[in-house]
PADOBA-575673 format. One record per residue (C-alpha): x, y, z; residue in one letter; residue number from 0. Coordinates in nm, 3 decimals. Example, Ala and Ser with C-alpha at 12.3 -4.5 7.8 and 13.67 -1.06 7.14 Angstrom:
BEGIN
1.230, -0.450, 0.780, A, 0 .
1.367, -0.106, 0.714, S, 1 .
This chain:
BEGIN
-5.675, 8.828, 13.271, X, 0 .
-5.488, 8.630, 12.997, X, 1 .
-5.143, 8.701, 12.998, X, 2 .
-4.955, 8.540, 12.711, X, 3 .
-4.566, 8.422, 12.643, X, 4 .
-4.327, 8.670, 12.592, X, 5 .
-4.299, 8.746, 12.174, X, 6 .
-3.975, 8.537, 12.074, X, 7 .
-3.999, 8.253, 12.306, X, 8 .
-4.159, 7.955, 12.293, X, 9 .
-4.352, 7.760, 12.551, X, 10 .
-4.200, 7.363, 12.556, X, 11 .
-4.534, 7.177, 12.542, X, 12 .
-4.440, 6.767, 12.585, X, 13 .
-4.408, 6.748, 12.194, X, 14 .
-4.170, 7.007, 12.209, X, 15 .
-3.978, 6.878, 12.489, X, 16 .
-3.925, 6.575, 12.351, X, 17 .
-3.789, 6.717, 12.027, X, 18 .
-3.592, 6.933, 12.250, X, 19 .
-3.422, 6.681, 12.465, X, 20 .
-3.368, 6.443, 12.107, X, 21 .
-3.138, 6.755, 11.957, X, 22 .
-2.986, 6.824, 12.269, X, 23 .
-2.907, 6.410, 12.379, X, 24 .
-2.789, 6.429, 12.028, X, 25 .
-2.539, 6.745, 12.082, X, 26 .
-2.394, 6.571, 12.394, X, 27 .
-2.348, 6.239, 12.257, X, 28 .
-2.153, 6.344, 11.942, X, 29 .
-1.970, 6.589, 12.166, X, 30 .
-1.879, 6.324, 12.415, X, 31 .
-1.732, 6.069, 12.134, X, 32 .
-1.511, 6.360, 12.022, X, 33 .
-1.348, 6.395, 12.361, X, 34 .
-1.540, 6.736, 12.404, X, 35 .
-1.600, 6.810, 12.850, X, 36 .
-1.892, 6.967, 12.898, X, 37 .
-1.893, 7.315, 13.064, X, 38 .
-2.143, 7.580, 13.196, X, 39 .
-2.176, 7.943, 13.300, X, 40 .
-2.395, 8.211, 13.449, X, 41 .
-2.689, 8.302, 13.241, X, 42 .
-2.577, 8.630, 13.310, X, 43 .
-2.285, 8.850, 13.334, X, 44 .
-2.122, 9.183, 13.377, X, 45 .
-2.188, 9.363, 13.078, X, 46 .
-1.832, 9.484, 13.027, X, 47 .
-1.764, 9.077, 12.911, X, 48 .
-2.031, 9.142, 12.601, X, 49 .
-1.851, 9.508, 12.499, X, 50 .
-1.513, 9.423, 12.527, X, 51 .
-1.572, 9.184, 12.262, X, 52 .
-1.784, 9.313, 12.068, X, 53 .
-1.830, 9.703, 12.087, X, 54 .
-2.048, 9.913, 12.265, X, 55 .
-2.289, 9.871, 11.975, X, 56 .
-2.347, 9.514, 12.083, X, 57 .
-2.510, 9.660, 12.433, X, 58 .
-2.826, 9.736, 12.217, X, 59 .
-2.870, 9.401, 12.133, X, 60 .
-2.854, 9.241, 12.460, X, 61 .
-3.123, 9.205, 12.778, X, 62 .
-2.960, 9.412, 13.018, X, 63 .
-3.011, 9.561, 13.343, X, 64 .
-2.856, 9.705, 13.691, X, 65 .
-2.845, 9.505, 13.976, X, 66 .
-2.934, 9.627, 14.363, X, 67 .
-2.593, 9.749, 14.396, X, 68 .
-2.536, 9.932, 14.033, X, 69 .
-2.391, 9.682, 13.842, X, 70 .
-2.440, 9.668, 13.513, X, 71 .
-2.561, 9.302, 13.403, X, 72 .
-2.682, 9.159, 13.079, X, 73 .
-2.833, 8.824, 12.988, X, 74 .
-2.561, 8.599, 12.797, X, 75 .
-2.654, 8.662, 12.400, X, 76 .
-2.396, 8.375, 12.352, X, 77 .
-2.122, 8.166, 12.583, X, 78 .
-1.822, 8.221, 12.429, X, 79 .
-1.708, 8.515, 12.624, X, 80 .
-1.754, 8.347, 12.943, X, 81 .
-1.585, 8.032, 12.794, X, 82 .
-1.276, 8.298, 12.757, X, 83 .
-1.319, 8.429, 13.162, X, 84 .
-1.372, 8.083, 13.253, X, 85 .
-1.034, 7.972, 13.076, X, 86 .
-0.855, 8.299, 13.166, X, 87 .
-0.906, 8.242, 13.501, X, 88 .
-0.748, 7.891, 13.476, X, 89 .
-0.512, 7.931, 13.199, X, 90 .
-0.220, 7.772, 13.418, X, 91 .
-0.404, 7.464, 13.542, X, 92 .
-0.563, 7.363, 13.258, X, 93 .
-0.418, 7.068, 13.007, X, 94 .
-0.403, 7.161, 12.651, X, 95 .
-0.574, 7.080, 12.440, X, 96 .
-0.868, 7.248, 12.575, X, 97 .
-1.188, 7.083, 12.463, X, 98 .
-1.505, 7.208, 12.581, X, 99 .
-1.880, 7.219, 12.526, X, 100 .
-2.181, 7.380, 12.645, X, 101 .
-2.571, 7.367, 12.543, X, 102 .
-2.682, 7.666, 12.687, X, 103 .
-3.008, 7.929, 12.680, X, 104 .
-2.904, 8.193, 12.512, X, 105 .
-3.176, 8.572, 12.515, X, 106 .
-3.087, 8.829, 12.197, X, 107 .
-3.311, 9.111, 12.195, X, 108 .
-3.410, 9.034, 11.837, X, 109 .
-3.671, 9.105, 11.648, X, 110 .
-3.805, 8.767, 11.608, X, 111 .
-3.851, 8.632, 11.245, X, 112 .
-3.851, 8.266, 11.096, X, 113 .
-3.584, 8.053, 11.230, X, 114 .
-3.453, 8.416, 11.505, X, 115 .
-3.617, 8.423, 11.808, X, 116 .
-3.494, 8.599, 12.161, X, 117 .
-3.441, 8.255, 12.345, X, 118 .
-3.304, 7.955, 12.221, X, 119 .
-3.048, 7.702, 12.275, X, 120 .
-2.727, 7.701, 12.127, X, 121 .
-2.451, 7.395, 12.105, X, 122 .
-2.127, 7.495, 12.138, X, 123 .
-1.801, 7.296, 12.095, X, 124 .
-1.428, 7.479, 12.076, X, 125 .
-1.111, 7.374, 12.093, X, 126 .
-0.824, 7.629, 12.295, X, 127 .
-0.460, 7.544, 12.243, X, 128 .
-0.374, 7.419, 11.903, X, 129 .
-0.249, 7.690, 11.663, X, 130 .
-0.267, 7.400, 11.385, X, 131 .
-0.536, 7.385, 11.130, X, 132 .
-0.594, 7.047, 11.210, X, 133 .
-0.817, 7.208, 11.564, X, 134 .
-1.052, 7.360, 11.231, X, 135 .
-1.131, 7.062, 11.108, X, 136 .
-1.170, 6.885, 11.373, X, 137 .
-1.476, 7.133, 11.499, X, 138 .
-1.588, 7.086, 11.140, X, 139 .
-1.593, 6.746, 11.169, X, 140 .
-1.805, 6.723, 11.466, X, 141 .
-2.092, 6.939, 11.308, X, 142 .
-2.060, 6.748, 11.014, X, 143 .
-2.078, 6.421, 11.202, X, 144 .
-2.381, 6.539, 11.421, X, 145 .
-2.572, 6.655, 11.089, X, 146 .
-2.509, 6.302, 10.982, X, 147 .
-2.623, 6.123, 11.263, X, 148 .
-2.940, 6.290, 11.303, X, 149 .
-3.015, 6.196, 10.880, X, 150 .
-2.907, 6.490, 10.729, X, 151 .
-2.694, 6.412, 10.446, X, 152 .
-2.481, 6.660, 10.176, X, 153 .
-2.782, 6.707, 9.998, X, 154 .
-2.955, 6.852, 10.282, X, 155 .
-2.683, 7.057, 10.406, X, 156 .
-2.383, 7.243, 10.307, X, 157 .
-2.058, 7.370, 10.506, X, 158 .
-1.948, 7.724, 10.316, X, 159 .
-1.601, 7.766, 10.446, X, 160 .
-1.395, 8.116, 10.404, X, 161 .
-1.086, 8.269, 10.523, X, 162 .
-1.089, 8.587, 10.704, X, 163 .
-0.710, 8.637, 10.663, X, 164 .
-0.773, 8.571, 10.273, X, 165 .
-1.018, 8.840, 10.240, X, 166 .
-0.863, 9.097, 10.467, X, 167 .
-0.539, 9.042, 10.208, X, 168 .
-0.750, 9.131, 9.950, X, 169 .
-0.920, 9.433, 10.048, X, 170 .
-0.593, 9.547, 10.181, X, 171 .
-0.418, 9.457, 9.827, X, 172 .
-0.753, 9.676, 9.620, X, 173 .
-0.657, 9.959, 9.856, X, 174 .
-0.866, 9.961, 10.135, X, 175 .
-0.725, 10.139, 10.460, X, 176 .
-0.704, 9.991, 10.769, X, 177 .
-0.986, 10.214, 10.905, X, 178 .
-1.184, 10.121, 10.644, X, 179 .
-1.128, 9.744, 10.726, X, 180 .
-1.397, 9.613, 10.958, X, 181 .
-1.686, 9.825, 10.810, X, 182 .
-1.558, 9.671, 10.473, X, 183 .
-1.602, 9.317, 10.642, X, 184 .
-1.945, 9.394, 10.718, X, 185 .
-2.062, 9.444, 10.429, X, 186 .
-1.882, 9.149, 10.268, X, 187 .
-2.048, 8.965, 10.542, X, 188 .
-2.354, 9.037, 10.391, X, 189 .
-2.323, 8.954, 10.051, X, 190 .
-2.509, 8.614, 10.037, X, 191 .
-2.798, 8.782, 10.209, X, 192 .
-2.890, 9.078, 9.971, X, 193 .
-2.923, 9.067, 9.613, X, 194 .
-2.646, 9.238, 9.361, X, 195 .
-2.803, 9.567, 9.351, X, 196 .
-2.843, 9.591, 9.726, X, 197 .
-2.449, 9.482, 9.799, X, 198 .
-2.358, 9.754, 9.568, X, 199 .
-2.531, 9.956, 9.750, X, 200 .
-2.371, 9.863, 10.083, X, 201 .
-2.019, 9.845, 9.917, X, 202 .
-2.051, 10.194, 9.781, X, 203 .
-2.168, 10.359, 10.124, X, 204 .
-1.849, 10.144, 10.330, X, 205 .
-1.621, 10.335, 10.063, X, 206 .
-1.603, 10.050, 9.784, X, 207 .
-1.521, 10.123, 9.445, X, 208 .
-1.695, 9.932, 9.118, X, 209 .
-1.351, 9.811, 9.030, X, 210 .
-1.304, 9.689, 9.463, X, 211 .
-1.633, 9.547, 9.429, X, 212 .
-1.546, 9.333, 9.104, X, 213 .
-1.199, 9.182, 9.218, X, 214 .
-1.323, 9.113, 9.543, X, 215 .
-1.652, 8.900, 9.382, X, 216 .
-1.335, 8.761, 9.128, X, 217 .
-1.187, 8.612, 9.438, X, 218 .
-1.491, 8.519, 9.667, X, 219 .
-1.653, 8.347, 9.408, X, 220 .
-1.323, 8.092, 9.333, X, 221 .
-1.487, 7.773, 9.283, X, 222 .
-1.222, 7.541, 9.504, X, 223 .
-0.957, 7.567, 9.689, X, 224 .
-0.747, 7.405, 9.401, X, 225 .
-0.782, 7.728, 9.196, X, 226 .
-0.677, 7.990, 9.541, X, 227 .
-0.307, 8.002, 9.413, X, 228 .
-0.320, 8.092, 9.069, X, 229 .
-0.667, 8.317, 9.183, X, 230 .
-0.425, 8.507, 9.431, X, 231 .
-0.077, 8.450, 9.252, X, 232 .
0.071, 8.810, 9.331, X, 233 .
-0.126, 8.938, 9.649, X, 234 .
0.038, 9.005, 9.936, X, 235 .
-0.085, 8.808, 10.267, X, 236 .
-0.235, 8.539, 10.058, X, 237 .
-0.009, 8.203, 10.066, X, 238 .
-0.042, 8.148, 10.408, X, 239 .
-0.409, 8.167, 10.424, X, 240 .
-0.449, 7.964, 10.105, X, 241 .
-0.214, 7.701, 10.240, X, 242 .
-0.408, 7.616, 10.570, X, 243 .
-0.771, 7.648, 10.335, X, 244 .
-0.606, 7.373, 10.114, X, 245 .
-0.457, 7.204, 10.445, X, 246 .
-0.817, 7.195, 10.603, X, 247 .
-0.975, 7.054, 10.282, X, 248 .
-0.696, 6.769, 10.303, X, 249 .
-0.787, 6.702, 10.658, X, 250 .
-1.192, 6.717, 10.611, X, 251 .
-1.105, 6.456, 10.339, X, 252 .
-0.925, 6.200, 10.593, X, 253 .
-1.231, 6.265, 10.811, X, 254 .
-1.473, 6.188, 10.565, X, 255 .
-1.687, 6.450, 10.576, X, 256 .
-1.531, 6.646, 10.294, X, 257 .
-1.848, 6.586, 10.046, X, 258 .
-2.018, 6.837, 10.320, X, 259 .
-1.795, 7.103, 10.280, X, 260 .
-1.747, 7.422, 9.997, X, 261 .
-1.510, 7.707, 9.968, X, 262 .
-1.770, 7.984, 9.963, X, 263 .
-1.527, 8.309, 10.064, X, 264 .
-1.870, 8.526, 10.049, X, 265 .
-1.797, 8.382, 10.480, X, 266 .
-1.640, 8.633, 10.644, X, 267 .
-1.885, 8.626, 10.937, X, 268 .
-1.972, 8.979, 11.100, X, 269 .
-1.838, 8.940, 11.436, X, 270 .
-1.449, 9.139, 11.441, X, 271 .
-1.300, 8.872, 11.687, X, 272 .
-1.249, 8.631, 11.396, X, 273 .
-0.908, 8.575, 11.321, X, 274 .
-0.869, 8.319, 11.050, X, 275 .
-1.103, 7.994, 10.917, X, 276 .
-1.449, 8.070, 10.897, X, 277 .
-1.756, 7.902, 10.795, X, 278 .
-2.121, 7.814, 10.807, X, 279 .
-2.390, 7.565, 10.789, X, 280 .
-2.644, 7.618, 10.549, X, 281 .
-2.967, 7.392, 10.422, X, 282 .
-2.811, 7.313, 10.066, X, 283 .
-3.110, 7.517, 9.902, X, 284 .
-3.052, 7.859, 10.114, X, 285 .
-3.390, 7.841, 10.214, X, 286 .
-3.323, 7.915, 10.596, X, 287 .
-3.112, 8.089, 10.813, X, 288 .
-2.728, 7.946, 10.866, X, 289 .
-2.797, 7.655, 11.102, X, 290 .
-2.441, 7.726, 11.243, X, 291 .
-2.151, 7.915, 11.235, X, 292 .
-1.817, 7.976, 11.384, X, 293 .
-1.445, 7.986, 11.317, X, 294 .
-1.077, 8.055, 11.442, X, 295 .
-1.041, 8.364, 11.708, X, 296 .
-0.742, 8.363, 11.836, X, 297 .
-0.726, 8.698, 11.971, X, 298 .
-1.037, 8.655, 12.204, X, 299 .
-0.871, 8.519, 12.525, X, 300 .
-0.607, 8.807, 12.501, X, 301 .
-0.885, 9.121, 12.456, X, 302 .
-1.039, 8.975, 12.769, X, 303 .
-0.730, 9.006, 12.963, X, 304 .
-0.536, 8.676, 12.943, X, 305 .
-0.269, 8.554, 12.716, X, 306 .
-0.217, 8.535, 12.342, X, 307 .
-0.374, 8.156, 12.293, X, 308 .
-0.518, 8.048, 11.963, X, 309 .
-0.859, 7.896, 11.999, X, 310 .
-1.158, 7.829, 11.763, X, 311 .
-1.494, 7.681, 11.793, X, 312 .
-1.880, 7.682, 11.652, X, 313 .
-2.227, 7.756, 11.767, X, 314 .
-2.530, 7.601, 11.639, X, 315 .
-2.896, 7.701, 11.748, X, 316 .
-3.197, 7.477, 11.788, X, 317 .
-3.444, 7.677, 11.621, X, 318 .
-3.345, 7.697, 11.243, X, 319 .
-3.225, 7.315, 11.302, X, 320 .
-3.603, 7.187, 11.401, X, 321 .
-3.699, 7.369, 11.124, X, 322 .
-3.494, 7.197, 10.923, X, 323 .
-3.554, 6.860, 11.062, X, 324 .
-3.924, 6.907, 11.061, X, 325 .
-3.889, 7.008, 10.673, X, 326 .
-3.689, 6.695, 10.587, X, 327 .
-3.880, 6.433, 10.782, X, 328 .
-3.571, 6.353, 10.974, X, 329 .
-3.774, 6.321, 11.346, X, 330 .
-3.820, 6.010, 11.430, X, 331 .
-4.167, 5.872, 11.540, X, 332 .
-4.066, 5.812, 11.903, X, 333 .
-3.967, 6.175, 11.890, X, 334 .
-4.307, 6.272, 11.807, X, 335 .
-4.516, 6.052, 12.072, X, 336 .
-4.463, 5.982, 12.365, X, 337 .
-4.361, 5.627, 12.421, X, 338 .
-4.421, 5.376, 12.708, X, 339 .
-4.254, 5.029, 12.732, X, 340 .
-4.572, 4.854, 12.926, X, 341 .
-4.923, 4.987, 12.994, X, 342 .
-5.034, 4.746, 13.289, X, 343 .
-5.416, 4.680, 13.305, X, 344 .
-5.645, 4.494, 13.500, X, 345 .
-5.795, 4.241, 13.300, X, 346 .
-6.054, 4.157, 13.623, X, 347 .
-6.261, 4.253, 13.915, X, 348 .
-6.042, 4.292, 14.241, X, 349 .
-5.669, 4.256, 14.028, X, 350 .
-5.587, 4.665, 14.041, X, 351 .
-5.383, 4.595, 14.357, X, 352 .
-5.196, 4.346, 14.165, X, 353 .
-5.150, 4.595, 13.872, X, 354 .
-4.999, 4.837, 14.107, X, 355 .
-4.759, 4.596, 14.249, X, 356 .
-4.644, 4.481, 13.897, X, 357 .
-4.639, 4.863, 13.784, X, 358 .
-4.355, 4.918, 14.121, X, 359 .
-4.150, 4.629, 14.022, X, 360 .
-4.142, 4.712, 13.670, X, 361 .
-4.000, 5.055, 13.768, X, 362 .
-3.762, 4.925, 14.049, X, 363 .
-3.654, 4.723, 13.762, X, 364 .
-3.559, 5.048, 13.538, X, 365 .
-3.856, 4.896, 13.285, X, 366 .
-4.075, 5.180, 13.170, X, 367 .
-4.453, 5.109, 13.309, X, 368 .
-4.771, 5.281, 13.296, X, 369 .
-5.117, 5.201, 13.414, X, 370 .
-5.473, 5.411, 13.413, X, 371 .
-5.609, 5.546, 13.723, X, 372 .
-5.949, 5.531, 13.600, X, 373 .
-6.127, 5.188, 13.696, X, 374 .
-6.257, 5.067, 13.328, X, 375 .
-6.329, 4.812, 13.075, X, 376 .
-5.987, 4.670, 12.931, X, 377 .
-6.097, 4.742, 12.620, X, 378 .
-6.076, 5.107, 12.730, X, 379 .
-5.770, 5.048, 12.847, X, 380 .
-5.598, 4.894, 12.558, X, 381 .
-5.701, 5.202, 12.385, X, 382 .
-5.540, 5.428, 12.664, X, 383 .
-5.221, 5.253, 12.588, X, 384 .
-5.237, 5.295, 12.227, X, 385 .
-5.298, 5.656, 12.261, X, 386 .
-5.018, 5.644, 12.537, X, 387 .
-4.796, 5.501, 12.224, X, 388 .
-4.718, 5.192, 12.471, X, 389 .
-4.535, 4.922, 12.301, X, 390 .
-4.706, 4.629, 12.477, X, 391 .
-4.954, 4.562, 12.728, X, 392 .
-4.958, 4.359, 13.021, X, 393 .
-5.300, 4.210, 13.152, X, 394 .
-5.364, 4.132, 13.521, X, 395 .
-5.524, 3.854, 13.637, X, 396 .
-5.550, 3.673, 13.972, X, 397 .
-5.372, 3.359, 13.817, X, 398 .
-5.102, 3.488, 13.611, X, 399 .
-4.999, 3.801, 13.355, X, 400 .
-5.054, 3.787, 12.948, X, 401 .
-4.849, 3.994, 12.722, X, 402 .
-4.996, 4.110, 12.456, X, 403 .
-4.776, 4.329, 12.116, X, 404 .
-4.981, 4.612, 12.059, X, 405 .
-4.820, 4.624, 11.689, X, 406 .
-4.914, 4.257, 11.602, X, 407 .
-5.189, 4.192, 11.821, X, 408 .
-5.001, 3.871, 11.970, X, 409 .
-5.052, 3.769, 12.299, X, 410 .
-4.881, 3.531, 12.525, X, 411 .
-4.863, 3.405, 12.918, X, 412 .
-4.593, 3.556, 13.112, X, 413 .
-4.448, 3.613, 13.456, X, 414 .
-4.265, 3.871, 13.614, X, 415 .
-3.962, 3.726, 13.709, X, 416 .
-3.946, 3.681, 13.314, X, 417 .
-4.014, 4.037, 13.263, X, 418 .
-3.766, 4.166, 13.495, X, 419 .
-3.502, 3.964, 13.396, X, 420 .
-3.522, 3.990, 13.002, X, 421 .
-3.255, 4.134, 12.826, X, 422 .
């Protein structure tokens, strides 16, 4: 019987794994120059954590189940809630600024498309303490930086940043009731996805009017964040969100990562915990799925039964990101073979012994060696190291070692005390 992989996961193959642990090396690195700890939590929890947050509706999207004792558990669809027990149950002890990030495995029960699957990995970096604006960009700044380091310049990529605060204003000042509010955001939410005729559609059905519907695409579609005050002169709640947009674009400039980023106030992102700054990370033709997304919830900490802190963070997911990679030619050729410093080979009768003894020293030595376990012709096993993708290869012989570059074809003597203590 042939039992296959479960339909939205993916089996991690060597080729895979190594593009795997390349994003993920990558994720930690930037995080660590940013003066992001790293953090972790259970890959499951109770599943009050999830609905708190996020409604009961939210329990239909999640792996769930009930433990030997009753409990009701569900498989983490994301880390940010346990980010908030974890912190909550520290609050006291812990110096502020709080700067924290996790790569974990994340299970949705989606129904898997391109770039949405119901396992993947997720990076997540946020920042709990700072009230200031200047917390926003800096979270910008480290996607931003990390899409630059891996290749991925502002013509691959885009960072569409909103304001939830802005939009909320404006529904509120075209007459939308509170109740109305969050099923109004939902739909917004969904207004770069869906074509004119369909958002009409969903605008009418949350309660919308045609003249809602018009100033509302009036104000998201304000081309900078230059033109916010005279685009909201007169509506109530607006300055203060337009001031911190136009304080974050001052600080993304300083960073230098400011020719990444738009004002695109379609954002509103659909999760209700979002309390000001939003955004996401697009591929600059819209081709894909957002590649990340996140924003400023400072109510979060609070809901789940701690204190009123301000916090705000980002998630980004492996899968649309490899796709993305893949697309651009951005992987690196070490990334897609596997690569071996030295391929040791016997280049005689009665020298294998020898090989093995060079092969342990090499290793003691933290130098990457490999060797065949096959007895055969060195021409053989020159090929085995090519195929290997071994950089150079180191022939065996009773009365000494030759090393020869398996890119130029040179070949030299050598010794090992040479090749141990190179630089």
């Amino acid at each position: 019987m042939s039992i296959p992989s479960v339909k939205g996961t993916r089996d991690f193959y060597p080729e895979q794994m190594r593009l795997r642990n390349w994003i993920v090396d990558a994720w930690r690195r930037v995080s660590l120059r940013h003066g992001f700890e790293e953090y972790d939590a259970p890959i499951f929890e109770y599943l009050d954590l999830f609905t708190v947050k996020s409604g009961e509706e939210i329990a239909e999207q999640l792996f769930r189940f009930t433990d030997r004792g009753g409990r009701q558990l569900a498989i983490r669809p994301e880390i940010t809630p346990s980010l908030a027990r974890m912190v909550n149950a520290k609050i006291a002890s812990l110096p502020r600024p709080i700067k924290w990030f996790s790569v974990p495995r994340l299970c949705r029960a989606e129904n898997p498309q391109r770039g949405r699957l119901r396992e993947f990995f997720q990076w997540n970096v946020d920042v709990i303490g700072p009230e200031d604006v200047l917390a926003d960009a800096e979270c910008i700044f480290v996607a931003a930086d990390f899409l630059r380091e891996l290749g991925l310049t502002p013509a691959d990529v885009t960072v569409r940043i909103g304001s939830r605060p802005l939009i909320t204003a404006a529904l509120a000042g075209s007459g939308v009731p509170a109740e109305r509010m969050d099923a109004a955001l939902a739909v917004l939410d969904k207004r770069p996805k869906v074509s004119d005729e369909e958002f009409d559609r969903l605008a009418a059905g949350a309660g919308l009017s045609a003249a809602q519907v018009a100033a509302l695409r009036g104000l998201q579609d304000c081309p900078a964040p230059e033109a916010l005050p005279a685009a909201t002169a007169g509506l109530r709640g607006a300055e203060t969100p337009v001031r911190r947009l136009g304080e974050l674009f001052g600080h993304l400039r300083r960073l230098g990562v400011a020719d990444y980023c738009v004002l695109d106030l379609r954002v509103v992102r659909g999760l209700a915990y979002y309390t000001g700054i939003v955004y996401e990370v697009f591929d600059a033709g819209s081709q894909l799925r957002a590649l990340a997304g996140g924003g400023r919830y400072d109510n979060l900490l609070e809901v789940l039964g701690g204190p009123a802190v301000p916090a705000t963070g980002f998630g980004m997911g492996d899968v649309v990101l490899g796709i993305l990679l893949e697309e651009k030619g951005k992987v690196p050729p070490h990334v897609r073979a596997q690569q071996v410093e030295f391929f040791v080979i016997d280049a005689e009768d009665g020298a294998f012994g020898k090989v093995v003894e060079v092969v342990g020293a090499l290793r003691a030595a933290g130098r990457g060696a490999e060797f065949s376990y096959v007895r055969r012709p060195v021409g053989k096993q020159l090929k085995e190291a090519n195929r290997r993708g071994a950089a150079k290869a180191l022939l065996v012989r009773a009365d000494g070692l030759s090393l020869k570059d398996l890119a130029t074809g040179e070949q030299a003597e050598t010794t090992l005390d040479r090749l141990l203590t190179r630089v």
